[in-house]
C-alpha positions in Angstrom: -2.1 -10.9 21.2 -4.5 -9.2 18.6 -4.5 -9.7 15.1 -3.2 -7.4 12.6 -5.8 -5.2 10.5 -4.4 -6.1 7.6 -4.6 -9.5 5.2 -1.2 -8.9 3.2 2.1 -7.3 3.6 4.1 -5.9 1.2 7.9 -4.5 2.2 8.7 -2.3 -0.9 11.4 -0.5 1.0 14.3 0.3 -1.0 12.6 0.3 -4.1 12.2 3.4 -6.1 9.6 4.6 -8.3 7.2 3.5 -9.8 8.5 -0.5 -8.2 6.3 0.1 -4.9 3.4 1.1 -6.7 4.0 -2.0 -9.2 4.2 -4.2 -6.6 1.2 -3.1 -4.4 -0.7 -3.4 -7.5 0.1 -7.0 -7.9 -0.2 -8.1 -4.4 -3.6 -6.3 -4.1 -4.6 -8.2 -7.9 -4.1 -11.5 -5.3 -6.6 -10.6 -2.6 -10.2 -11.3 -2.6 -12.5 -8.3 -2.7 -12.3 -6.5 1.1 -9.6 -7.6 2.0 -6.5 -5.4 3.1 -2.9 -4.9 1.8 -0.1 -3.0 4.2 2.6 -1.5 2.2 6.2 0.1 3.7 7.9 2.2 1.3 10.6 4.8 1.2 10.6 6.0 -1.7 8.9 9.9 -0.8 7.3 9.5 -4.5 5.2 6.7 -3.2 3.0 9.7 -1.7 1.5 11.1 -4.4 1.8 7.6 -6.4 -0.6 6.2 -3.8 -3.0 9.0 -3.2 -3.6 9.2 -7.1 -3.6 5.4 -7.8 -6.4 4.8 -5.1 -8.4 7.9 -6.5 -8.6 6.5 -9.8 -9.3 2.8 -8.9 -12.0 1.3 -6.7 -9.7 0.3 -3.7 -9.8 2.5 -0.7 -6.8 4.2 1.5 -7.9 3.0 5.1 -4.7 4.8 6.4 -1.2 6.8 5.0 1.2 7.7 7.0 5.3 8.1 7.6 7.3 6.8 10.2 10.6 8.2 9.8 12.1 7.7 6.3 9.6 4.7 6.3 5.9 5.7 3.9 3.0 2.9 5.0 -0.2 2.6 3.4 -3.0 0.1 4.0 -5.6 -0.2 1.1 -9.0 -2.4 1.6 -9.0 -4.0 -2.1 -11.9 -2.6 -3.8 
């Protein structure tokens, strides 16, 4: 079995905006520098939320993407 490329999970899934967002922020506050947070969303505002929180911070999108109604996002804590 391989490992998972990410260090943190976060299910934000039925929350609506700006609660994903919120949330991500504090789970990524918890993890050491280089390390990786995995969010699941559905809210569809989480989009632009994401793409405009990691342009203004130091962390880094690794990957965004939908699966169905489902929005994930894995972020490498700056």
């Amino acid at each position: 079995m391989t490992e998972p490329l990410w260090d943190a999970q976060l299910d934000a899934c039925g929350l609506n905006c700006p609660l994903p967002l919120l949330k991500a922020k504090q789970a990524l506050h918890k993890l050491e520098s280089g390390k990786v947070l995995k969010v699941v969303a559905t809210d569809a505002g989480s989009q632009r939320d994401f793409k405009v929180f990691v342009e203004q911070s130091d962390h880094q999108m690794l990957k965004s993407f939908s699966d169905g109604d489902r929005y994930i996002y894995i972020i490498q804590r700056g």
